[in-house]
C-alpha positions in Angstrom: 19.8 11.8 -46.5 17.6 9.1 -48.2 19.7 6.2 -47.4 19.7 7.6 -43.5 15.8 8.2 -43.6 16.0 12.1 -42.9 14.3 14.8 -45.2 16.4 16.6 -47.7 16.6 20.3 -47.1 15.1 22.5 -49.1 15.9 26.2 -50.0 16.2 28.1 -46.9 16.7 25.3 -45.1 20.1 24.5 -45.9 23.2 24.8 -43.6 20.3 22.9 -40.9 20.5 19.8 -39.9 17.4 17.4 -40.7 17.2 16.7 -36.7 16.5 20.5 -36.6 14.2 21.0 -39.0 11.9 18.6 -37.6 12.2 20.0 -34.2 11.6 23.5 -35.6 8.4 21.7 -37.2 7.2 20.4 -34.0 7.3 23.4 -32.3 5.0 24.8 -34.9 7.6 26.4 -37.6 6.6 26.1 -41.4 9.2 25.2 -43.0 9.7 25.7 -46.6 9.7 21.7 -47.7 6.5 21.2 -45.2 4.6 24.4 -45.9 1.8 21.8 -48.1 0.3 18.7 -49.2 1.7 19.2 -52.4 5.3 20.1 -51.1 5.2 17.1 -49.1 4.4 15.1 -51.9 6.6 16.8 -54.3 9.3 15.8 -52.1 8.3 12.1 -51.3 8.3 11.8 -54.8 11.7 13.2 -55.5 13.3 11.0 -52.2 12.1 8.3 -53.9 13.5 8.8 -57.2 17.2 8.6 -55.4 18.3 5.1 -55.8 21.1 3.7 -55.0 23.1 1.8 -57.5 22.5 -1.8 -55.6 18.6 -0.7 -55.4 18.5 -0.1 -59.3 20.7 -3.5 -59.5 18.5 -5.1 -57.7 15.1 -4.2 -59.6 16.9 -4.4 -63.4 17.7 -8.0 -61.9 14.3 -8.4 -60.7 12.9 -7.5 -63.8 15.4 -9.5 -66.0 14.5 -12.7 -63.7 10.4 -11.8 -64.4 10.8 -11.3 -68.2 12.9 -14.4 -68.2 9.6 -16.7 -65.9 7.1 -15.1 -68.3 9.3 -16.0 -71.7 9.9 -19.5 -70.3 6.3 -19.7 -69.8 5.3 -18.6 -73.2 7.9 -21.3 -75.0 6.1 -24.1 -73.0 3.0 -23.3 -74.3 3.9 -23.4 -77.4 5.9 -26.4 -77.5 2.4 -27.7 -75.7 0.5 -26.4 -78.6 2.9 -27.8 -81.4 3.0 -31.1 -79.7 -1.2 -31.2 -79.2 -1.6 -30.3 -83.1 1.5 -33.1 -84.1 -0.7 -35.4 -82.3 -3.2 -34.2 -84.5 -2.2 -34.5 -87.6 -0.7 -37.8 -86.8 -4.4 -39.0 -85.7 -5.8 -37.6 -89.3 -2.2 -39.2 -91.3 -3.2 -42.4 -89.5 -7.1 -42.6 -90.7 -6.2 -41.3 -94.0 -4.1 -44.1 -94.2 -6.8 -47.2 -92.7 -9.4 -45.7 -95.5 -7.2 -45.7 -98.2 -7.3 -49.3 -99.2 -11.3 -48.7 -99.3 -11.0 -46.2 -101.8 -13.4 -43.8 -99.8 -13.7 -42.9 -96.2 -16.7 -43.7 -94.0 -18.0 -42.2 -90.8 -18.1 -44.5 -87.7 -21.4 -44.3 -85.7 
């Protein structure tokens, strides 16, 4: 029904076809899926929660391809990070080493 876009029947309703149903709605019949707001919602709700195995395929892949941008992302700023403080310490390692012959560091002004 989903895959089709008609309405799934509801109790009372079954042995109808969808086609009927929503001409017995336009001529002004309640039927039991459409009697409220709530029903209707119910039901949107429940349509929605049949998918079919390449829709689920789709999104797990979806998903698997987002985690995998957002992980990527995370190791680059971290090699970004590891790099900036290398630099860093290789900065400090290298001024350590000009003021040891002195005996004792000075501050430049």
């Amino acid at each position: 029904y989903v895959k089709s876009g008609q309405r799934i029947p509801r109790r009372g309703e079954v042995g109808i076809t969808a086609d009927q149903i929503e001409n017995f709605e336009h001529l002004g019949y309640v039927m039991s899926g459409s009697r409220h707001a709530r029903m209707n919602a119910v039901r949107i709700r429940k349509e929605n929660q049949v998918y079919s195995a390449e829709e689920k395929r789709a999104l797990s892949m979806y998903n698997f391809e987002e985690k995998a941008n957002r992980e990527a992302q995370l190791i680059g700023d971290l090699r970004e990070l590891m790099a900036r403080h290398q630099r860093k310490v290789e900065m400090q390692e290298e001024l350590d080493d000009r003021f040891e012959s002195h005996g004792q560091m000075k501050k430049f002004t």
